[in-house]
VONU-855849 format. One record per atom (N, C-alpha, C, O): residue in three letters; atom name; x negated, z, y negated. Coordinates in steps of 0.05 Angstrom, whole numbers. Atoms other than C-alpha are relative to their C-alpha. Layout:
BEGIN
+-------+--------+--------+--------+--------+
! filum ! drennu !      X !      Z !      Y !
+-------+--------+--------+--------+--------+
!   ALA !     CA !      X !      Z !      Y !
...
+-------+--------+--------+--------+--------+
***
This chain:
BEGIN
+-------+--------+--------+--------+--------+
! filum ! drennu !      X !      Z !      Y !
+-------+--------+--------+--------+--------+
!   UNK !      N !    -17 !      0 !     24 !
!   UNK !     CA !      0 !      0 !      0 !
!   UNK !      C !    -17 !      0 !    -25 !
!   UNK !      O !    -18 !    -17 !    -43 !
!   UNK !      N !     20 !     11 !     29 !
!   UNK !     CA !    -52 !     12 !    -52 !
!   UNK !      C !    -18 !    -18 !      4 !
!   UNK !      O !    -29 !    -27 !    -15 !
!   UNK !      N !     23 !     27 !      2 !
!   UNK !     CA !    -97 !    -38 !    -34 !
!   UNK !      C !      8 !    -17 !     -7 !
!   UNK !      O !     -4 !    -28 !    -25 !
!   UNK !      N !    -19 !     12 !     14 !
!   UNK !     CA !    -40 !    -80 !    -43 !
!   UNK !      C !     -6 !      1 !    -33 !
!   UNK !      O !    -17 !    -15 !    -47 !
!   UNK !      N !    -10 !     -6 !     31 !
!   UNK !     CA !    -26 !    -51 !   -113 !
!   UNK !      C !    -42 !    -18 !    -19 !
!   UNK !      O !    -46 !    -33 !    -38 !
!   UNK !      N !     20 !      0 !     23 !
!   UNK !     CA !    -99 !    -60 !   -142 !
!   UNK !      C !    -16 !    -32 !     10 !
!   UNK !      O !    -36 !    -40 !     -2 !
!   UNK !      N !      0 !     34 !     -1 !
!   UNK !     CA !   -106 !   -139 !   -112 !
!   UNK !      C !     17 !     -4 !    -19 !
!   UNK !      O !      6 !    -16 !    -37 !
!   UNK !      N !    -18 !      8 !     15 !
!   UNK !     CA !    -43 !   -145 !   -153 !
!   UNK !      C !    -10 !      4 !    -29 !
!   UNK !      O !    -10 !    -13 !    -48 !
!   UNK !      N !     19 !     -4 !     36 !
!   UNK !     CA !    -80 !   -112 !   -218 !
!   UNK !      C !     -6 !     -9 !     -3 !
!   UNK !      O !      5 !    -24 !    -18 !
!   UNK !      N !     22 !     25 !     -2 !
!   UNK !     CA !   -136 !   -155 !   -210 !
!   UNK !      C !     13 !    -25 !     -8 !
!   UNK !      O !     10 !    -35 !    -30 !
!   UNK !      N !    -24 !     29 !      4 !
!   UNK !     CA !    -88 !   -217 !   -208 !
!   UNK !      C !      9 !      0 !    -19 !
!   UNK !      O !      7 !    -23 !    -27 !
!   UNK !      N !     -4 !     -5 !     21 !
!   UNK !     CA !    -60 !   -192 !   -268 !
!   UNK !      C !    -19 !    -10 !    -25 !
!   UNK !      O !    -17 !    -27 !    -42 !
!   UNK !      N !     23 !    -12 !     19 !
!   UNK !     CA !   -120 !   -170 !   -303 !
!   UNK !      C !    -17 !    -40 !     -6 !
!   UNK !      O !    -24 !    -47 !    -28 !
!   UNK !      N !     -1 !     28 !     -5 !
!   UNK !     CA !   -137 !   -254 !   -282 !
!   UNK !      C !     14 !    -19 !    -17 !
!   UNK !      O !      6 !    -37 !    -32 !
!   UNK !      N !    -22 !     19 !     19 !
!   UNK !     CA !    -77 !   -282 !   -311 !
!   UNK !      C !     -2 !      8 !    -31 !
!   UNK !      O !      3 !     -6 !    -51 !
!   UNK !      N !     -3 !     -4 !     34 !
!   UNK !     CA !    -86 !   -244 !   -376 !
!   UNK !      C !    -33 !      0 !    -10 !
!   UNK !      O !    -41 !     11 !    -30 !
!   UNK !      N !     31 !      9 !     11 !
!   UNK !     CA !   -163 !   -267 !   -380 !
!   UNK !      C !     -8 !     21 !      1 !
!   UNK !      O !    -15 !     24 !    -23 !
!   UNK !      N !     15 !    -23 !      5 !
!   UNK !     CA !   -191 !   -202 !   -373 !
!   UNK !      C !    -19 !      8 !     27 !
!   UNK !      O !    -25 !     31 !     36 !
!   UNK !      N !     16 !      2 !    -30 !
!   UNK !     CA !   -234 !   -223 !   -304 !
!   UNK !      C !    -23 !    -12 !     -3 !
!   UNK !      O !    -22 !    -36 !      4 !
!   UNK !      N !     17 !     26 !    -23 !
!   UNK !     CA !   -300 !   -252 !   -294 !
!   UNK !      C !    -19 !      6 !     12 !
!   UNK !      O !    -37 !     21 !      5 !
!   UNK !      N !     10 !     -8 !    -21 !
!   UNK !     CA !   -328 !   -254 !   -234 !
!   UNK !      C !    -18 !    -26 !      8 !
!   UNK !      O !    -18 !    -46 !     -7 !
!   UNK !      N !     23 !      5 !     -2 !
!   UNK !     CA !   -386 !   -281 !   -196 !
!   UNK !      C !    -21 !      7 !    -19 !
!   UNK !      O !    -20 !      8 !    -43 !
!   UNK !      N !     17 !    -19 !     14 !
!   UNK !     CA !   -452 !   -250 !   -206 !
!   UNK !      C !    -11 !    -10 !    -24 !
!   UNK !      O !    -18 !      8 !    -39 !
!   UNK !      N !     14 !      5 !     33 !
!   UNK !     CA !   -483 !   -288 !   -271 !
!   UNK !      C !     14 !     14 !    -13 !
!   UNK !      O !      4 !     31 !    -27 !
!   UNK !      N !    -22 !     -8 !     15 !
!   UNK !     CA !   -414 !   -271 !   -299 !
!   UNK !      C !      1 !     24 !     -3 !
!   UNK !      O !      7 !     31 !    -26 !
!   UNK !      N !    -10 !    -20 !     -7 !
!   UNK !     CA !   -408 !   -207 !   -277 !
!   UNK !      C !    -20 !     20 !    -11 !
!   UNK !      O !    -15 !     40 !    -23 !
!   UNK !      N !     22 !     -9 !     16 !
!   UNK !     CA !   -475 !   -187 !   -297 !
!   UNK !      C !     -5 !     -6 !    -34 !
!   UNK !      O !    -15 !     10 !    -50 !
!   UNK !      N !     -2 !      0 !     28 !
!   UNK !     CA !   -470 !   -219 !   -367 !
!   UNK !      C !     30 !     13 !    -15 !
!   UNK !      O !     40 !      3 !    -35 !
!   UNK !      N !    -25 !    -14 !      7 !
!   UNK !     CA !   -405 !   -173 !   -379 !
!   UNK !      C !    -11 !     28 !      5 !
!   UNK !      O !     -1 !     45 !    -11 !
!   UNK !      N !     11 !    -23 !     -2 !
!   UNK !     CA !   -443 !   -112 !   -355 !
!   UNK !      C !    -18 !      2 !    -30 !
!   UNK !      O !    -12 !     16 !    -49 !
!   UNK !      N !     23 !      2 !     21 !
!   UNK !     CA !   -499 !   -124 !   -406 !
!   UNK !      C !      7 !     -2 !    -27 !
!   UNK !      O !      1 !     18 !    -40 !
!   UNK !      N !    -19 !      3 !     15 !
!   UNK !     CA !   -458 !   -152 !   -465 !
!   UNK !      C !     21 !     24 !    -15 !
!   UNK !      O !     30 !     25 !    -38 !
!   UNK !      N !    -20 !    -22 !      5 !
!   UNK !     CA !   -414 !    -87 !   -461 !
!   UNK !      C !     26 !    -12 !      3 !
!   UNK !      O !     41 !     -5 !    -15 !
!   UNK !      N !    -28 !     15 !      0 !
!   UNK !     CA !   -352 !   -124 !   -448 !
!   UNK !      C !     21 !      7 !     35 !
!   UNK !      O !     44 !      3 !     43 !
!   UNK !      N !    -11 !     -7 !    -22 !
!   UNK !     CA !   -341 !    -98 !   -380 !
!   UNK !      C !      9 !     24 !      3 !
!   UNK !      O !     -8 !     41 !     -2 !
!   UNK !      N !     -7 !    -30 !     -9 !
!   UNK !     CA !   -298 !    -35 !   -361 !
!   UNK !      C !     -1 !     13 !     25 !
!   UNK !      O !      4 !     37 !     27 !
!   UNK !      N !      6 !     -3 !    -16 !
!   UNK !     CA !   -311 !    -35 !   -295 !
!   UNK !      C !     -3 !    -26 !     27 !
!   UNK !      O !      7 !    -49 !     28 !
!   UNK !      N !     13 !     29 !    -20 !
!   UNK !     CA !   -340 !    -78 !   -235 !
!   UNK !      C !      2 !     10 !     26 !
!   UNK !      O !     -5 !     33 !     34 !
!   UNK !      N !     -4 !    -12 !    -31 !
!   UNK !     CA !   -323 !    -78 !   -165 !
!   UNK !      C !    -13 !    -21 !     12 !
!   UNK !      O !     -9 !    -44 !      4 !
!   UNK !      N !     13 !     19 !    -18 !
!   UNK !     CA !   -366 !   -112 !   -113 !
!   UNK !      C !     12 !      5 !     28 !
!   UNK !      O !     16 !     27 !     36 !
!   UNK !      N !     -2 !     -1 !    -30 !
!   UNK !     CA !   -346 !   -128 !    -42 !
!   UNK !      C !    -11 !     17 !     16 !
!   UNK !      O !    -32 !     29 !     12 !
!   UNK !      N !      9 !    -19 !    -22 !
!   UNK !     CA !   -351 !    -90 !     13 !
!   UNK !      C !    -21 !    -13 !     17 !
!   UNK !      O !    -41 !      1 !     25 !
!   UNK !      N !      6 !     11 !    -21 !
!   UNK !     CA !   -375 !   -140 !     57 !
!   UNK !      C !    -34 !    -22 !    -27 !
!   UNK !      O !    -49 !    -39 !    -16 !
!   UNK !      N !     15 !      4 !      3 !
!   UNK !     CA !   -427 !   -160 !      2 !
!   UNK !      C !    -33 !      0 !      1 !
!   UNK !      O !    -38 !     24 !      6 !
!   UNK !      N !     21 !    -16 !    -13 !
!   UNK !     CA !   -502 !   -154 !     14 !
!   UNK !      C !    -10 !     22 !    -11 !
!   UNK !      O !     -6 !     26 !    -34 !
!   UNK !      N !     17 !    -17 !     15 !
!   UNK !     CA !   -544 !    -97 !      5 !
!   UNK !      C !     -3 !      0 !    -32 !
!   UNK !      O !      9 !     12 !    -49 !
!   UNK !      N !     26 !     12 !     23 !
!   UNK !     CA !   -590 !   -122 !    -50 !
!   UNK !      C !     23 !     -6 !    -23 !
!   UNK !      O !     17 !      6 !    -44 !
!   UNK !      N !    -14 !     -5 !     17 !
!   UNK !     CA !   -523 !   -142 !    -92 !
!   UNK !      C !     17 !     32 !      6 !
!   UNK !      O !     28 !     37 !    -15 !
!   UNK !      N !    -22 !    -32 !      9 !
!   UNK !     CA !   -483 !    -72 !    -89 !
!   UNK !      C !    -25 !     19 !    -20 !
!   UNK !      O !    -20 !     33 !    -40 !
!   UNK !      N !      7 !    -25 !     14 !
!   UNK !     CA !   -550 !    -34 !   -106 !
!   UNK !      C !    -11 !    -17 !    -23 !
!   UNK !      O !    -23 !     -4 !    -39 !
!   UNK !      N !      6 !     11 !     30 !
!   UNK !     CA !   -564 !    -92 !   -164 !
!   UNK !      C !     15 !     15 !    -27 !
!   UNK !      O !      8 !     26 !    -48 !
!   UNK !      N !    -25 !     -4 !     19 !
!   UNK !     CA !   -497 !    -80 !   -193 !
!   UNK !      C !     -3 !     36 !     -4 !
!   UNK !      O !    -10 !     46 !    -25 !
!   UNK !      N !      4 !    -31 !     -4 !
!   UNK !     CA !   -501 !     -4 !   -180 !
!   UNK !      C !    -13 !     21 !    -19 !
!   UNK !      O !     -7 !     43 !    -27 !
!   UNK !      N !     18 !    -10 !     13 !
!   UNK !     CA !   -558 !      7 !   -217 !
!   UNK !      C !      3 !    -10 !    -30 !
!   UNK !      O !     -5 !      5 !    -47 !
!   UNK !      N !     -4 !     -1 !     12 !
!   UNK !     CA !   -537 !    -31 !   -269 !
!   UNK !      C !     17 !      3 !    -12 !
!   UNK !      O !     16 !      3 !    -37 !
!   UNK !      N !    -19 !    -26 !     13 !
!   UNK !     CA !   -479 !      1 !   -279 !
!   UNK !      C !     12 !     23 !    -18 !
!   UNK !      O !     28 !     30 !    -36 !
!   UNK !      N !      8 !    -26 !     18 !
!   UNK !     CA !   -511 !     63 !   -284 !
!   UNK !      C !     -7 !      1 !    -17 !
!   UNK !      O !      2 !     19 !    -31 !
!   UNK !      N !     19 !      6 !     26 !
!   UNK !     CA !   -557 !     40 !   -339 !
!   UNK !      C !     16 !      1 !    -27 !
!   UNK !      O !     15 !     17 !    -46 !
!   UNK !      N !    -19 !      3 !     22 !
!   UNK !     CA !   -502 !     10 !   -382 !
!   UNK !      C !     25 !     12 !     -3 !
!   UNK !      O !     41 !      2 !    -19 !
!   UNK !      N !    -20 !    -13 !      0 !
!   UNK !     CA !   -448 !     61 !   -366 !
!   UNK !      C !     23 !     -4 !      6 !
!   UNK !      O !     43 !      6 !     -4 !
!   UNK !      N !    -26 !     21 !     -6 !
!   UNK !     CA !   -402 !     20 !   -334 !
!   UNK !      C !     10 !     12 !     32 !
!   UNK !      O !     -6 !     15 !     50 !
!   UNK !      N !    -10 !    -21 !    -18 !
!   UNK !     CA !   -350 !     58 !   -279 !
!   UNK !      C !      1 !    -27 !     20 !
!   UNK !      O !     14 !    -46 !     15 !
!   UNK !      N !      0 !     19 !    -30 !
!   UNK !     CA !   -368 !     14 !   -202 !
!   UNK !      C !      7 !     16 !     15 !
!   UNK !      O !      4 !     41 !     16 !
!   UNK !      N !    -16 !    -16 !    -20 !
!   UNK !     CA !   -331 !     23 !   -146 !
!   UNK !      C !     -8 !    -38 !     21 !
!   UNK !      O !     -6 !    -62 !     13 !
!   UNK !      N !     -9 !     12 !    -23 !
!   UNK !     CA !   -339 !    -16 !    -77 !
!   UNK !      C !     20 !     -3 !     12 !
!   UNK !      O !     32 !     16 !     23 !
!   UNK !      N !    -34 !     -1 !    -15 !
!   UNK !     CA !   -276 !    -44 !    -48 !
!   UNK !      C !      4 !    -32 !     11 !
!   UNK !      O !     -2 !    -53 !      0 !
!   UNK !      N !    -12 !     18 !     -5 !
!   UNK !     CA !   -249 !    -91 !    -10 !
!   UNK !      C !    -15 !    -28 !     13 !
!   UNK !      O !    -39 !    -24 !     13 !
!   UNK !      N !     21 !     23 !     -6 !
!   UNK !     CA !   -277 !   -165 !     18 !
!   UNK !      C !      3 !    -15 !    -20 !
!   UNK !      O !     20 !    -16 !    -38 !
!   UNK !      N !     -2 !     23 !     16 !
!   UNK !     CA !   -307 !   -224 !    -11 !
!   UNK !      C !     29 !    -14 !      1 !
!   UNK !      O !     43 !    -16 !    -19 !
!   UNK !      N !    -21 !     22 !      4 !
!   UNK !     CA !   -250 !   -270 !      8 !
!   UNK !      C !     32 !     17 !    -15 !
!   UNK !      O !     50 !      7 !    -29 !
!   UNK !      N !    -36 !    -10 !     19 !
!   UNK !     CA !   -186 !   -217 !    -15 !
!   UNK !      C !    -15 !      2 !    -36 !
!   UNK !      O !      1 !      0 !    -54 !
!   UNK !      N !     13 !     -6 !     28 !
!   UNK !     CA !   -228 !   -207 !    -82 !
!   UNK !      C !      4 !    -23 !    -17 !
!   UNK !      O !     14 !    -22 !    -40 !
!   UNK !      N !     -9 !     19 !      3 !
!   UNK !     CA !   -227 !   -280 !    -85 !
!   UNK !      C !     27 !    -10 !     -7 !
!   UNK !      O !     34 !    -21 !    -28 !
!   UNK !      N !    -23 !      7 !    -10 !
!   UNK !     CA !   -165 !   -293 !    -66 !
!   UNK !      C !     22 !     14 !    -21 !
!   UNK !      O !     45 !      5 !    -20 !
!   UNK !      N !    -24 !    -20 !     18 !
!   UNK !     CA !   -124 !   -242 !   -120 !
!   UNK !      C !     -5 !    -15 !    -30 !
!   UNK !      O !      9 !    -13 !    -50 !
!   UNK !      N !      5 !      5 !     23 !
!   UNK !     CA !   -154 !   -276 !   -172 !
!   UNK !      C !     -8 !    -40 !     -1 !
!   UNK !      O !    -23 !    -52 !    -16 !
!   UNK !      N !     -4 !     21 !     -3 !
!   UNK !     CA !   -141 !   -345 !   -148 !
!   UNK !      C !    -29 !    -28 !      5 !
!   UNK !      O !    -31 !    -52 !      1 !
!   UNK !      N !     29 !     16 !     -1 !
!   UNK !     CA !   -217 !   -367 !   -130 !
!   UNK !      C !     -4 !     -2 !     25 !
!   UNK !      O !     15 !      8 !     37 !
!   UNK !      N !     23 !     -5 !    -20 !
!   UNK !     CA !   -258 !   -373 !    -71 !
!   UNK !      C !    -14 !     33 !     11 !
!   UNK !      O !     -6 !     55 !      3 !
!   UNK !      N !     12 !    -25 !     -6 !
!   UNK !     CA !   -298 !   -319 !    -42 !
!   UNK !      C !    -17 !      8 !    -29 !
!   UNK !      O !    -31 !     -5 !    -44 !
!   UNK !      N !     18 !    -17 !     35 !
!   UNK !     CA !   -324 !   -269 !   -104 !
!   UNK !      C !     -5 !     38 !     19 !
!   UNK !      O !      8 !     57 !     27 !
!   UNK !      N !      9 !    -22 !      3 !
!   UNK !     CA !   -365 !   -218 !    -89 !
!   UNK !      C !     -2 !     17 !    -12 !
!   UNK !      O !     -5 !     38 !      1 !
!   UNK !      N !      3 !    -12 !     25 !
!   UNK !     CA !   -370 !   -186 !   -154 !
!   UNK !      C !     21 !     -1 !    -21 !
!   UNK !      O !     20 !    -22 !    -33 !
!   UNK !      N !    -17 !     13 !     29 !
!   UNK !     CA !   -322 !   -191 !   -210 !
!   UNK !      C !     -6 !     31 !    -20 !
!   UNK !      O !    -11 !     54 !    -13 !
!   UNK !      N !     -5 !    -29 !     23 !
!   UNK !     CA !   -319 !   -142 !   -279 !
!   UNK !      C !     28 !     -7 !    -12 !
!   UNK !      O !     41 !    -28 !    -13 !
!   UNK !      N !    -34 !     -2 !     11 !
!   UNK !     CA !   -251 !   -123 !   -311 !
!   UNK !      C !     -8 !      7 !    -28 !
!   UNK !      O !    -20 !     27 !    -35 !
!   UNK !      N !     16 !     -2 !     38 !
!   UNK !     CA !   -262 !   -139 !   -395 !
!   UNK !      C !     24 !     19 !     -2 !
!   UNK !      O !     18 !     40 !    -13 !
!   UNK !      N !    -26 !    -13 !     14 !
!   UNK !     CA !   -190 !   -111 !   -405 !
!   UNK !      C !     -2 !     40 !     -2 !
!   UNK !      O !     -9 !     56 !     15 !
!   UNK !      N !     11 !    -31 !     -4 !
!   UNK !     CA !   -197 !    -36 !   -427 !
!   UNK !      C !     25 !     12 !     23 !
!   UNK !      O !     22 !     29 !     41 !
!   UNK !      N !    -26 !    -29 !     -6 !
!   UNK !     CA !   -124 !     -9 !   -407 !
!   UNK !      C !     -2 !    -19 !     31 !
!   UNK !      O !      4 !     -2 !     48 !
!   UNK !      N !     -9 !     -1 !    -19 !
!   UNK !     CA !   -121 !    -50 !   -345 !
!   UNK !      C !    -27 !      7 !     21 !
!   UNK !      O !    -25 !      9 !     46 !
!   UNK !      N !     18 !    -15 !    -25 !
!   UNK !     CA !   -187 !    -26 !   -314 !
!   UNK !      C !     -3 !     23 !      2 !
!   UNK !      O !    -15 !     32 !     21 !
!   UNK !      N !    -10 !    -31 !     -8 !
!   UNK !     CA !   -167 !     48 !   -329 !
!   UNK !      C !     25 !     -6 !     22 !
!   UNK !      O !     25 !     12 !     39 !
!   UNK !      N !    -27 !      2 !    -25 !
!   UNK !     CA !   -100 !     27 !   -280 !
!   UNK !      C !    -15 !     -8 !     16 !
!   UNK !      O !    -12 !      6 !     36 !
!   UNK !      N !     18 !      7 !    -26 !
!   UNK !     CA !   -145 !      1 !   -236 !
!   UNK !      C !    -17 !     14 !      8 !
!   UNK !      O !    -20 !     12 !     32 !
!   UNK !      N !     16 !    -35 !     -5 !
!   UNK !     CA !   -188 !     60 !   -230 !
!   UNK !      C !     13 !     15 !      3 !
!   UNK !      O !      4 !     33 !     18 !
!   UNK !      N !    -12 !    -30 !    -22 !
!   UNK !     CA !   -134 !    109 !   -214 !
!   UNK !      C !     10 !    -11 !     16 !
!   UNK !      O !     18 !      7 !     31 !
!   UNK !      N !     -8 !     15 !    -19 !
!   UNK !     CA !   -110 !     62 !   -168 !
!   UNK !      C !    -17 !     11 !     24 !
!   UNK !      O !    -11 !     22 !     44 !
!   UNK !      N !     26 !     -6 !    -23 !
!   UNK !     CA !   -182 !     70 !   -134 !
!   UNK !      C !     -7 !     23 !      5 !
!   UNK !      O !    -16 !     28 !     28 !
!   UNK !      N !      1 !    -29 !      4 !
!   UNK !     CA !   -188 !    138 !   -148 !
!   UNK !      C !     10 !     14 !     16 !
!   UNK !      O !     -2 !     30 !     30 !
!   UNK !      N !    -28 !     -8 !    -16 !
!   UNK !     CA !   -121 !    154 !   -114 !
!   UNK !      C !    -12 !     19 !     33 !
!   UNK !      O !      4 !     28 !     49 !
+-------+--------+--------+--------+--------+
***
């Protein structure tokens, strides 16, 4: 049920431009400050979770692991995405207590 719910945010957060994902993207939204939070795949490798992870931490930005490449993809009408950041402020706080939950 919530996993449901926070594919559907995402999709949202998509439709109202407040998504971008894959890692150049995802990393120039970390850095930039434009990101409120970034979720990487579960099923992504190592080497990206502890990229993102760390830079995260650096620039203060709330990561959370969830979910696979292809549903990550798939909510937000792409291909497989390993990575995406959420620019939108209010909908990546709903998406964080979602994850939180």
């Amino acid at each position: 049920m919530n996993r449901d719910k926070v594919l559907q945010m995402l999709g949202m957060a998509q439709r109202a431009g407040a998504v971008k994902s894959g890692e150049f993207m995802t990393e120039a939204s970390i850095k930039d400050g434009s990101a409120f939070l970034v979720i990487v795949a579960d099923d992504a490798s190592d080497n990206t979770k502890k990229q993102f992870r760390n830079s995260c931490e650096y620039y203060n930005v709330p990561f959370r692991i969830y979910s696979d490449k292809e549903s990550l993809g798939h909510c937000i009408g792409r291909e497989f995405r390993a990575s995406l950041a959420v620019t939108g402020e209010g909908l990546a706080a709903k998406i964080l207590d979602l994850l939180d939950l």
